[in-house]
N, C-alpha and C positions, 0 to 999 in steps of 0.2 A: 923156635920151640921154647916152653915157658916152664921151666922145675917147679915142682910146688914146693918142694922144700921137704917131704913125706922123708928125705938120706937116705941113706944105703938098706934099709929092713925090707925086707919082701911083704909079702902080702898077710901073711898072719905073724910080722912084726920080727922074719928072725933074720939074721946076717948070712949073705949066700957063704959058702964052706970055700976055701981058696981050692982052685982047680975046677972049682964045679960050674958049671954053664948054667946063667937066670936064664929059666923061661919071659921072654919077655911077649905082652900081650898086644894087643892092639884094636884099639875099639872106636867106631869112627862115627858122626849123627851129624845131624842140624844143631840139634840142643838148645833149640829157641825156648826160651821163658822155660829157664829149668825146672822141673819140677822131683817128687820123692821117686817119679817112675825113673827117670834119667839116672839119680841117685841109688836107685837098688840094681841098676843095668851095672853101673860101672862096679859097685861091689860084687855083683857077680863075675864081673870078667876080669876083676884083679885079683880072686879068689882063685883064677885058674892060673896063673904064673907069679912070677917074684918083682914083677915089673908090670907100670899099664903105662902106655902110651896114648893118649888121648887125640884123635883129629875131630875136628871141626871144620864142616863142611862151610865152600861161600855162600850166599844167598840163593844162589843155583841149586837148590838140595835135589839130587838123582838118585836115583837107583841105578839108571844103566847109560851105559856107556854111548860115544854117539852113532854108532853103528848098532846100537840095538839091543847087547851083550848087556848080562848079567856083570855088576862090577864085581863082583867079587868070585866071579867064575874061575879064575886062577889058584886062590886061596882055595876053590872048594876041592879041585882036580889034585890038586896035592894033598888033600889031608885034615889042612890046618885051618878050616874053617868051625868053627863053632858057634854057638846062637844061644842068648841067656834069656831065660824064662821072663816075659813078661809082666809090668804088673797092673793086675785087672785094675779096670775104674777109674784110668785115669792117664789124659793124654792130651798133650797140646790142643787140639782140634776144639776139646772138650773145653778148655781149661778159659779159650777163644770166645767158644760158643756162650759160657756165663758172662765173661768182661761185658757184649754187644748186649746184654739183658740188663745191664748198668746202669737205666736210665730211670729220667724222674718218672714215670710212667710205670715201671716194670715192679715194682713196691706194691703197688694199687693194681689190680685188677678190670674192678671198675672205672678207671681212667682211661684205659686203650681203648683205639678204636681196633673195629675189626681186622684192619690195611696193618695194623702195627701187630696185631695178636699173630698174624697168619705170617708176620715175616720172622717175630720171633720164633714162633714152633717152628718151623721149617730150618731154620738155622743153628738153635740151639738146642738142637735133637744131640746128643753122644750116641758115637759109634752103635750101640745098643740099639739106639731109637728110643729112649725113656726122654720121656717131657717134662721140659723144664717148670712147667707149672707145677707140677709133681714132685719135683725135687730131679736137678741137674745129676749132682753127682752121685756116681755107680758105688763109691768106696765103701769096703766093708771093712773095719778092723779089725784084728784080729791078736791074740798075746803076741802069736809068731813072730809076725810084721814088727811089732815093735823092737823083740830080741833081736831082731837084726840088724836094725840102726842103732839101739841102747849099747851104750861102753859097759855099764855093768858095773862102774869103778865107784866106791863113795870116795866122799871128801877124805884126805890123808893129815896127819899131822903136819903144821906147816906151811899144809894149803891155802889162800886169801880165797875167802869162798865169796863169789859176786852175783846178785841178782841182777836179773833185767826181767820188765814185762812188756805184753804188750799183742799186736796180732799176730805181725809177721805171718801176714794174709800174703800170697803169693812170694814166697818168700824168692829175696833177690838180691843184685849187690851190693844195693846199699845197706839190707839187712848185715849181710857177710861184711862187709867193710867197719859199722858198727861193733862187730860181735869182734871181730880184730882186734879195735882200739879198747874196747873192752878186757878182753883179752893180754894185751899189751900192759895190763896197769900194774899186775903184780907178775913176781916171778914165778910164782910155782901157782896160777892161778884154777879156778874151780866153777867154771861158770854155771850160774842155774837159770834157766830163760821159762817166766813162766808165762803161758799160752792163757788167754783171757776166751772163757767163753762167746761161741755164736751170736748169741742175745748179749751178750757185752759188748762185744765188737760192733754189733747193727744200732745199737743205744746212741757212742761215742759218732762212729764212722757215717749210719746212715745208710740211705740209698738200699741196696741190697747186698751190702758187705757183711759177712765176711767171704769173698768169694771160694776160699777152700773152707770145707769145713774142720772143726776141732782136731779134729783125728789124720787130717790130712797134713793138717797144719804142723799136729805133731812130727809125723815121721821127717817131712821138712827140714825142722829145726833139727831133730836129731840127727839129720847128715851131717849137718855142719862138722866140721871138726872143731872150733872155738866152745863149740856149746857138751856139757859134761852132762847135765842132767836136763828134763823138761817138766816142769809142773802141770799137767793135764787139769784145763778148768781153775788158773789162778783167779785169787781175789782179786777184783781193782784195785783196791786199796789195797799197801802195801804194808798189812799190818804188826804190830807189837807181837802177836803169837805166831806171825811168818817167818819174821827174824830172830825170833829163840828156836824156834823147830828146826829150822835151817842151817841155824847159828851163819848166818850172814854178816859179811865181815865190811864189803859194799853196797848199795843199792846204785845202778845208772839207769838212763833215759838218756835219750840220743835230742836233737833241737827240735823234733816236734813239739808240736800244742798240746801241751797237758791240760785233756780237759776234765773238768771237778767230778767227783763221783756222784752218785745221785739225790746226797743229800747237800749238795752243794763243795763237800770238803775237798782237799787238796788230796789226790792220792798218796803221795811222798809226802805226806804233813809227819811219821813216826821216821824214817828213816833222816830225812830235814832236821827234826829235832836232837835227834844224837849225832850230828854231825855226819854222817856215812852215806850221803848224797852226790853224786857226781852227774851233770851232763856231760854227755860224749859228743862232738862233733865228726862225724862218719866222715865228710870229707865228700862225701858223695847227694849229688842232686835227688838221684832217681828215687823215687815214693813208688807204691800200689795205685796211686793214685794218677800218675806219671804215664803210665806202664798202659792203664785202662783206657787214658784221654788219645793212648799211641793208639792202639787195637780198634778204637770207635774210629778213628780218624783214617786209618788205612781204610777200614771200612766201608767206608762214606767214599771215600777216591777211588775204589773199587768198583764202588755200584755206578758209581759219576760215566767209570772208565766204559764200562758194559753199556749203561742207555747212550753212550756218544756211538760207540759202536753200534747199536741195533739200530740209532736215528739213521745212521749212514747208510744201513744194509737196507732198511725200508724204504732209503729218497732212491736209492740206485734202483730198486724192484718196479717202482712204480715208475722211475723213469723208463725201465726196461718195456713195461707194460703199455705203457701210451706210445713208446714208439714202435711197438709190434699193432698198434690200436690203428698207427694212420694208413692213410686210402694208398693203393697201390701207386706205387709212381713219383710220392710226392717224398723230399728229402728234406734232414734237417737246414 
């Protein structure tokens, strides 16, 4: 089992009373390529005790037992089952379906053939059924949505207030391990991570990125616990009126390619100038880009796996077939 280190506070942050019994909760998933839905699940179900327990399922993800059983039939017979509100618009399968649309082809229209058009609709349909041509994702935003990942907290007296930008397109743990070392720079630190536009992210990145959109992206970020505020729709450029608004005390970028804004300049060229520039080394491999090249490639060894499979079902049939075919009598 792995502490997060959240101490002794319960769920809206207060000290259990001595003598009194934490409800402690229990919430259990696959949790593959986490996303804000994963992230509003576990808020909900640490909201209902002073404790969460988190499992994680192995690559085996079930539902039922190997006799057939409901796993969680026990929990339900007694009582203490409960079930947290889903959040519309957005779910692994989905999340899937966009990465396999990642291709130099899928940009262009006009490039596909018919063989590639009919493989993408068919796969990169969401739950829903809404066509990816049309736009993938279901998500709607909403104030609400936001309030509930938003701290709410401003900057304090004290505070080192530090920017980062950037997509934090599928956000994951290299992001999280960045936003640590981040994090980690000051004592009483204040981070503000600001989110670059759709058509910013597609400009720099390309392809069909940003695979969440803006708002997606947002609630994301605002899980984190390293990150205090989120800029919705930051400038590239990191400029002179961002850092008096903000009163921004650092600016970081982690060891990617900083690439020039679109009039060629350096986006860190004001924050470089006053010295208050930091790269971070995350420590960590994984990219967006990592993640996508995983997803095509399972892919591809899937479909490989399936036509190996259907060539073998078709030589057995037809061997089947020729030998119901020959003349009575005769053997192999």
């Amino acid at each position: 089992m792995i502490r997060n280190g959240h101490g002794e506070a319960g769920a809206a942050g207060r000290r259990i009373p001595a003598g009194q019994r934490a409800v402690r909760v229990w919430c259990d998933g696959c949790y593959d390529m986490v996303h804000y839905g994963h992230s509003n699940q576990l808020r909900q179900a640490r909201a209902m005790g002073d404790y969460l327990i988190v499992g994680v399922h192995t690559d085996d993800d079930i539902t039922l037992t190997v006799d057939g059983r409901d796993t969680y039939e026990e929990v339900k017979q007694a009582g203490r089952y409960r079930e947290c509100k889903r959040t519309q618009g957005v779910s692994t399968t989905d999340l899937v379906g966009r990465m396999l649309l990642v291709t130099k082809a899928h940009h262009s229209s006009q490039e596909m053939s018919s063989e590639y058009r009919e493989y993408a609709d068919s796969f990169g349909k969401c739950p829903g059924g809404q066509n990816p041509w049309t736009g993938v994702s279901q998500f709607l935003q909403t104030s609400q949505k936001i309030i509930q990942f938003a701290s709410g907290k401003e900057p304090q007296p004290g505070e080192t207030v530090i920017y980062v930008a950037g997509a934090f397109d599928l956000f994951h743990i290299g992001h999280v391990d960045f936003l640590e070392k981040v994090h980690k720079l000051a004592k009483r630190p204040y981070v503000i991570a600001g989110l670059h536009f759709d058509q910013e992210v597609n400009r720099y990145k390309g392809k069909n990125y940003p695979i969440m959109n803006l708002h997606e992206r947002t609630l994301s970020v605002l899980a984190c616990r390293y990150v205090s505020e989120v800029v919705i729709g930051a400038p590239y450029s990191v400029t002179a009126e961002l850092l008096s608004h903000f009163k921004v005390d650092l600016v970081c970028h982690g060891k990617t390619e900083i690439v020039p804004d679109r009039d060629g300049s350096d986006p860190y060229q004001e924050p470089k100038r006053r010295g208050i520039f930091r790269q971070i080394d995350s420590g960590s491999d994984l990219t967006t880009d990592l993640i996508v090249q995983r997803i095509i490639k399972n892919r591809l060894e899937y479909e490989a796996r399936n036509q190996k499979k259907e060539a073998k079902e078709l030589a057995f049939l037809e061997a089947m077939r020729q030998q119901g075919a020959q003349p009575a009598g005769e053997t192999d």
